[in-house]
GUPA-863862 format. One record per residue (C-alpha): x negated, z, y. Coordinates in Angstrom, 2 decimals. Layout:
<voses>
X/Z/Y
...
</voses>
This chain:
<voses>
-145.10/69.15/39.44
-145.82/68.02/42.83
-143.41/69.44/45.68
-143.04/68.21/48.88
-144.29/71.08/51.29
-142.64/71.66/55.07
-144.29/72.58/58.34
-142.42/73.64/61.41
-144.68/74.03/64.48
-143.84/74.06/68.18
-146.04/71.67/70.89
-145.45/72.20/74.51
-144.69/68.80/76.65
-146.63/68.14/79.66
-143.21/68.41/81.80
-143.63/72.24/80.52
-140.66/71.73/77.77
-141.11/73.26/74.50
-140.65/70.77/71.26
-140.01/72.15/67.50
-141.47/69.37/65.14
-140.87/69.98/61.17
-143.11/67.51/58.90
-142.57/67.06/54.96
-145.52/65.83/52.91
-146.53/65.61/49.54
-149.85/67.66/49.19
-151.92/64.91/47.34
-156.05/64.18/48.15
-156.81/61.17/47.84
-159.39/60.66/44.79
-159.87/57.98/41.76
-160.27/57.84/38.36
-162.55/56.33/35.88
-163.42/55.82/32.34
-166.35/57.63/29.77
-167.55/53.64/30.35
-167.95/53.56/33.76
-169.15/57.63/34.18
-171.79/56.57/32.03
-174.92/57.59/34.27
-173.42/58.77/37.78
-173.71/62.46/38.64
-170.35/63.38/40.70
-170.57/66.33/42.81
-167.16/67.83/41.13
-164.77/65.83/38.79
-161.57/66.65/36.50
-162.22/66.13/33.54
-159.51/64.88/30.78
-160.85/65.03/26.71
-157.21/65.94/25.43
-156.31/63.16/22.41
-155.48/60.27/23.66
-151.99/58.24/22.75
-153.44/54.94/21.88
-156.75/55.39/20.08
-159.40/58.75/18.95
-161.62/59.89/21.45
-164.73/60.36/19.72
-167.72/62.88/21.17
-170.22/60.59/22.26
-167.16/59.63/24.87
-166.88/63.66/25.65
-170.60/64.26/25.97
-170.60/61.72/28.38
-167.15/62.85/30.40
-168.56/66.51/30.75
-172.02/65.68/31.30
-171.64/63.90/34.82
-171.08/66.42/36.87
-173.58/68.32/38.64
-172.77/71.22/37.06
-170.68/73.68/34.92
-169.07/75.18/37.84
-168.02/71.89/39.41
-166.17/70.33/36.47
-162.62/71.67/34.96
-161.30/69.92/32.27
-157.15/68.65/32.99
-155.60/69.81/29.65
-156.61/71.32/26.36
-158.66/69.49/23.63
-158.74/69.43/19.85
-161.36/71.43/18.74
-162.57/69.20/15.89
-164.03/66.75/18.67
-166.73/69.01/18.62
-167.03/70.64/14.98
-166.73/67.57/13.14
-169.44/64.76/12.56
-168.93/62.16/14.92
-169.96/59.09/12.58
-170.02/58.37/8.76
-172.07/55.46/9.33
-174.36/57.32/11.90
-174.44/60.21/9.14
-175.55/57.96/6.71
-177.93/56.21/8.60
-179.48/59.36/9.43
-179.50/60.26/5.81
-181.70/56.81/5.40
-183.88/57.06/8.45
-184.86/60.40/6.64
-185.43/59.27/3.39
-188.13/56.18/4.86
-189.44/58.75/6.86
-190.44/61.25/3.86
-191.64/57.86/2.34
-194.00/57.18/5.06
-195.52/60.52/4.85
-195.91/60.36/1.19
-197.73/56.83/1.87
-199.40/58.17/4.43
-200.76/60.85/2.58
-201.91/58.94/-0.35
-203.53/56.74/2.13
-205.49/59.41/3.80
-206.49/60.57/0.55
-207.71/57.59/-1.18
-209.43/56.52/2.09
-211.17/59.63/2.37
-212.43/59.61/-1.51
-213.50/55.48/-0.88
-215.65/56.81/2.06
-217.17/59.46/-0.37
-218.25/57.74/-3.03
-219.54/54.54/-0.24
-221.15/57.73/1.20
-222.88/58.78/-2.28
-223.53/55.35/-3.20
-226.26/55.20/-0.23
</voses>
């Protein structure tokens, strides 16, 4: 909680009379706030940093990679409450998983092709070569 803080100081007039004055204020610094959306590419000399669940919808970790990665530093961030860990054990996507899963499989595919290309070029050029 925020509580108002007091201040009691004493000024001297310039008839030579001295003044108490008290002040109450609410110790607040001015800052503002921002979302994963709008971090996305700034560097911010220090920020708070909130990746606690969310009421309305799941925070997912491409939206905490970016939140922690915009500051300048590990020293200069803190993060405002605590977080589930499973934001960062878990996968973040089926459909990315699976995708990856495919991007593999056409990528073993393109070797094999590749391979048996190489090969039959090379025995092509061989028997051109003997055929000479």
């Amino acid at each position: 909680p925020i509580t108002p803080l007091c201040r009691t100081f004493s000024i001297m007039n310039t008839d030579g009379k001295r003044r108490t004055v008290s002040r109450v204020q609410l110790p607040i610094t001015p800052a503002y706030a921002f979302t994963d959306y709008r971090a996305q590419g700034q560097t911010l000399d220090c920020c708070i940093v909130d990746i606690g669940p969310p009421p309305t919808w799941q925070l997912t970790p491409f939206n905490a990679y970016v939140a922690l990665s915009c500051s300048r530093g590990r020293h200069n961030i803190r993060l405002l409450r605590n977080f589930e860990e499973r934001l960062f054990t878990q996968h973040p996507s089926e459909y990315l998983r699976k995708e990856d899963r495919r991007l593999d499989g056409m990528d073993q595919k393109t070797i094999m092709w590749w391979e048996k290309a190489r090969i039959s070029s090379n025995t092509y050029r061989h028997t051109a070569q003997l055929a000479q």
